[in-house]
C-alpha positions as CSV (number, residue, x, y, z in Angstrom):
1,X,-13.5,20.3,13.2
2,X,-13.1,18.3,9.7
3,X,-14.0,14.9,9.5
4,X,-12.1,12.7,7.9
5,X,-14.0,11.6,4.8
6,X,-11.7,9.0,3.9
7,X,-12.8,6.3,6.6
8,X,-16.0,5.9,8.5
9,X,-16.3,7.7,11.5
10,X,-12.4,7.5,12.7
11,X,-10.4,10.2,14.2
12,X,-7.1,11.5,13.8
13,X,-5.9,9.1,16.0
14,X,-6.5,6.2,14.2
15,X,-5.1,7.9,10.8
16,X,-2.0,8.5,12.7
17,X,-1.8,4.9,14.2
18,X,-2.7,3.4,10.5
19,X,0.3,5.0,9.3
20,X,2.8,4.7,11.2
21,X,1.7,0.2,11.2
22,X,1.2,0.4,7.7
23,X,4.8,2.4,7.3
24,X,6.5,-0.1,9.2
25,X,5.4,-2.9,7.1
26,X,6.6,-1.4,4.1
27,X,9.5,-0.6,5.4
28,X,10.2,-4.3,6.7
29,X,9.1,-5.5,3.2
30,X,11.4,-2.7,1.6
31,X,14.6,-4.0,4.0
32,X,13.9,-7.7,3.5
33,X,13.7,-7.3,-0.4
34,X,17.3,-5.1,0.1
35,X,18.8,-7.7,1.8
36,X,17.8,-10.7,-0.8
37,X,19.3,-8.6,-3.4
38,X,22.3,-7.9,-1.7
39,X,22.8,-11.5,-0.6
40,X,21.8,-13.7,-3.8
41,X,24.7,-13.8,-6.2
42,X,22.8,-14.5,-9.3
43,X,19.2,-13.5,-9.5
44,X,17.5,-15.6,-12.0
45,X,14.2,-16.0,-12.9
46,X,13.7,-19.4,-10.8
47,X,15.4,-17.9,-7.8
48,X,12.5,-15.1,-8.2
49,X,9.6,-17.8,-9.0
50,X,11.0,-19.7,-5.3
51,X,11.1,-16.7,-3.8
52,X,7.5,-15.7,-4.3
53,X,5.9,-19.2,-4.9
54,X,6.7,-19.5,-0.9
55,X,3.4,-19.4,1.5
56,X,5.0,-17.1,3.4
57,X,6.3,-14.6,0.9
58,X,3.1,-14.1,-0.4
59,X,1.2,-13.6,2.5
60,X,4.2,-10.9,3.6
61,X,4.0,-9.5,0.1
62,X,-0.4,-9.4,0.4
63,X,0.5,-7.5,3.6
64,X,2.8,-5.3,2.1
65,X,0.0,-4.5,-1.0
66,X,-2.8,-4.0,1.8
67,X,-0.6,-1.9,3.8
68,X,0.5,0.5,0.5
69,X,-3.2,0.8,-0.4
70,X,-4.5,2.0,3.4
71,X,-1.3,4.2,3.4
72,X,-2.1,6.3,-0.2
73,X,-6.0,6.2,0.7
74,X,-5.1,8.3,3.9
75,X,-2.4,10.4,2.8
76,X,-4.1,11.5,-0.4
77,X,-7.3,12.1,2.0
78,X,-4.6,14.7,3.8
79,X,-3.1,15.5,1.1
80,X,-6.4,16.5,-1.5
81,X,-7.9,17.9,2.1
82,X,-4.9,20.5,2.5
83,X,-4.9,21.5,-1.2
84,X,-7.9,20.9,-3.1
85,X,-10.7,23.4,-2.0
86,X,-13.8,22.6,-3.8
87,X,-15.3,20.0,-3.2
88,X,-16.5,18.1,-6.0
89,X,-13.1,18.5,-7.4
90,X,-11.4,16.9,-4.3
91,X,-14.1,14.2,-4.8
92,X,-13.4,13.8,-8.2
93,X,-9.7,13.3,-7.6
94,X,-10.0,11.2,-4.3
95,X,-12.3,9.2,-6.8
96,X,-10.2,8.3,-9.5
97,X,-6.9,8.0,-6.9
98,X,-8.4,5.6,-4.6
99,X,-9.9,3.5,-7.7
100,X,-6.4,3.5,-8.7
101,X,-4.7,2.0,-6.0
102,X,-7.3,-0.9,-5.6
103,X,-6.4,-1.1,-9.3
104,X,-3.0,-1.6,-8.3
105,X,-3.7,-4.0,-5.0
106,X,-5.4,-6.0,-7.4
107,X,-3.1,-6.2,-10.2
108,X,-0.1,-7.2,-8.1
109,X,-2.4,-9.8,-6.3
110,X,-3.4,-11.6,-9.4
111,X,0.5,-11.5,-10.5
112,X,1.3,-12.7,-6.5
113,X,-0.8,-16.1,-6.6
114,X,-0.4,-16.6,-10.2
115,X,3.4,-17.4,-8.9
């Protein structure tokens, strides 16, 4: 059996269950963003700035970050698992990945509440 060296001590269960919540936020995050584009006439920048300077916005937006980071941490698990044999190499990789996704998270979080 592999264990799942991504998380401490879940199961395949939970990785399966984590991705399909955080897929779904995403995806609400991915329609709702559509359907402001497709419904503002002019998109300027103080229609953005009231867009994302709204309590709620940001805190569907954090979700939306959160969810992307928990999404890549387990798929690249899956994905380095499947195709990367040694490991200290995987490591390596997972390493650098994952550090770059909280990179990521963090960077759009600062730009988020500095709205």
């Amino acid at each position: 059996m592999v264990t799942n060296q991504a998380s401490f001590k879940r199961d395949g269960v939970q990785d399966f269950v984590s991705l399909r919540a955080t897929a779904l936020v995403i995806t609400a995050f991915t329609f709702f963003m559509l359907w402001f584009f497709l419904t503002t006439d002019v998109i300027t920048y103080d229609v953005w700035q009231d867009l994302f300077s709204t309590l709620w916005m940001k805190v569907f937006t954090l979700a939306t970050l959160v969810s992307i980071m928990i999404h890549v941490r387990i798929g690249l698990w899956q994905v380095l698992t499947d195709y990367v044999k040694k490991p200290g190499l995987r490591a390596g990789i997972q390493f650098f990945l994952n550090l770059l996704a909280f990179a990521y998270t963090a960077t759009g979080l600062f730009v988020l509440w500095g709205v």
